[in-house]
N, C-alpha and C positions, 0 to 999 in steps of 0.2 A: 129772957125772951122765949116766948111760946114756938113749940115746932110751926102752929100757925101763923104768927105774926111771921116767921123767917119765910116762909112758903108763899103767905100773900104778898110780900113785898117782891119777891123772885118772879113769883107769876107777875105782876106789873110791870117793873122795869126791866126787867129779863127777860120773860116769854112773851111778852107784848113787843117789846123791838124786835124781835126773832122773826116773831110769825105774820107781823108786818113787813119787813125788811123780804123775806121768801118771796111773799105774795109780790111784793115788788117786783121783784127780781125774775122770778118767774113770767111774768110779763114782757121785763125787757130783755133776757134771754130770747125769749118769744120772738120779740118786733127784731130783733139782733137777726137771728137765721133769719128771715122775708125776707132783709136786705138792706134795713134802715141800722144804719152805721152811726147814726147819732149820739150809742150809749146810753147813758142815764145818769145820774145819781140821788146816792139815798145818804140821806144826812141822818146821822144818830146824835144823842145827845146825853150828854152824860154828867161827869158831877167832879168836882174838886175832889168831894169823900173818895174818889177811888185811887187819889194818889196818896191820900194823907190819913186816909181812915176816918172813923165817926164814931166818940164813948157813944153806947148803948144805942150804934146804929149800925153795927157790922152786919147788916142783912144788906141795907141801902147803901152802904158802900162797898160788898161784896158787889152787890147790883149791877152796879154802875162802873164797877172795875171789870166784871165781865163784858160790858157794853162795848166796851172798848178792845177789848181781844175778839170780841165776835167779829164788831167791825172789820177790824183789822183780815181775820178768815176771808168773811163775806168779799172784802175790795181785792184779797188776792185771787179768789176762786173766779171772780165774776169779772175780772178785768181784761180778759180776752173778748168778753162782748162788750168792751167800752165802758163799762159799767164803774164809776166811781164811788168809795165809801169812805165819808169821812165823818170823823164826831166832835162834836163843840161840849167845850166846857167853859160851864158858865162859874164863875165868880161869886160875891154875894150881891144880887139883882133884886131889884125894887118889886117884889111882889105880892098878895095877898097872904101865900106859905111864908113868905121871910119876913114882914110886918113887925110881928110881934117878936122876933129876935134883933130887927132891923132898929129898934125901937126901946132897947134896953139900954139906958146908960152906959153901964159897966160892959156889956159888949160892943159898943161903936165906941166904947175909950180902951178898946185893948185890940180891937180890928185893927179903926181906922188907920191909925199911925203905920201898919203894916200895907197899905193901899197905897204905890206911889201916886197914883192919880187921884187921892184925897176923896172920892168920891164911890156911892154904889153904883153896878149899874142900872142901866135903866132897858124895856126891852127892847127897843131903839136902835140899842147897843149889837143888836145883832142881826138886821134887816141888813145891812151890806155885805156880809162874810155868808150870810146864807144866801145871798140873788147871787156873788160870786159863787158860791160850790154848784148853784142849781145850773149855771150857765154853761156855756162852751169856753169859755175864761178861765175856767177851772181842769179843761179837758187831758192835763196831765197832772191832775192833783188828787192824790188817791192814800189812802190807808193813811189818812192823817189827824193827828189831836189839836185841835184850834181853841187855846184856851180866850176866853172873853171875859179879863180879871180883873185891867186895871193896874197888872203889873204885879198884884199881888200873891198869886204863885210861885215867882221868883223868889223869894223868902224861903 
């Protein structure tokens, strides 16, 4: 791996959650002092790779492991202004990036079996855990990993 490839991938899932996450933040800090007590949250997302690693993908699962400790930072420092940070990990999800992995014989007969709910997901899968974090439903749920697998991180 190129110092490039390791540095573009960091700038993308790393400094892009970051200085999004701020910008956020900074805002409802903001609305926080005026007097609106509502809080906020900001949902991060992040990766299986960051519990279990990735051959010849240690940039993208450094990534995504960091996402996760930033998180964690962000929901402690901000939680005085009501401010919630939680991040979802997703499993392997029916998508255009997983297609062609989702699609390989010998990897859906060496996954699958590992998936107690026999199935990928789909992105479906995650419209109800995300309108929960966005809500006031959520309003003491903070610095937390919401994995969306299928059961198959338990393994």
């Amino acid at each position: 791996m190129t110092d490039d490839e390791w540095h573009r991938v960091l700038r993308v899932n790393l400094d892009g959650a970051f200085y999004t996450a701020q910008e956020v933040a900074r805002h409802m800090v903001a609305r926080h002092a005026s007097g609106d007590t509502s809080g906020g949250s900001i949902v991060f997302t992040s990766s299986g790779s960051a519990f279990f690693g990735q051959q010849r993908g240690q940039h993208y699962a450094s990534s995504k492991g960091a996402v996760i400790s930033m998180m964690k930072g962000i929901a402690v420092e901000h939680a005085r202004h009501g401010i919630r940070c939680n991040a979802l990990v997703p499993g392997w999800i029916e998508s255009d990036m997983t297609a062609p992995v989702l699609g390989w014989d010998k990897f859906v007969a060496n996954v699958m079996p590992r998936i107690p709910m026999r199935r990928w997901g789909t992105g479906d899968d995650f419209g109800g855990i995300a309108v929960y974090l966005a809500s006031r439903a959520s309003s003491y749920h903070t610095a937390d990993v919401i994995t969306i697998d299928g059961g198959h991180y338990s393994f």
